[in-house]
C-alpha positions, 0 to 999 in steps of 0.5 A: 129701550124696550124689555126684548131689547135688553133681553136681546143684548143680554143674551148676545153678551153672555155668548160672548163670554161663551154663556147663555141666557136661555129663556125660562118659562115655567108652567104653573109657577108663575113669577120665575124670572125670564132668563136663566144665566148658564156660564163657564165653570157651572155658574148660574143664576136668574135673571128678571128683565125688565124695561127702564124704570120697571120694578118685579111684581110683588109675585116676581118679588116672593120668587126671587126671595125663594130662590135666594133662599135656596141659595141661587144668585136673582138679579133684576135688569133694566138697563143695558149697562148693569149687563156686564156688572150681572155676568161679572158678579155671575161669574165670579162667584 
């Protein structure tokens, strides 16, 4: 499955659960993550999609380790099946 795909199913489950996944592009700031998770309540986090397999490039990496710190929940998807487990752990939070 390719990285759009998953990105795509992602974005139609956090409908479901009347959220979005919008996607994040960030000029000049290279490294954010592809999808910003907007859920009920002011839940929110990043989310870095990638395809099967794939891992965050080192700069992709520094980033979520920024925004960590600054208290935002970063995941990193890429497999159709932790996309319930994401908005799950968004949402409880």
């Amino acid at each position: 499955m390719r990285e759009k795909e998953i990105e795509k199913k992602l974005t139609l489950e956090a409908k479901k659960r009347g959220g979005l996944a919008v996607k994040f592009v960030s000029p000049g700031f290279d490294g954010m993550p592809d999808r910003i998770l907007l859920m009920p309540e002011g839940k929110m986090a990043f989310v870095e999609v990638k395809s099967p397999g794939k891992r965050p490039r080192p700069l992709q990496i520094a980033r979520h380790k920024l925004l960590r710190a600054l208290g935002f929940l970063v995941f990193v998807l890429d497999d159709e099946s932790q996309i319930g487990g994401i908005l799950d752990a968004v949402q409880s939070t």
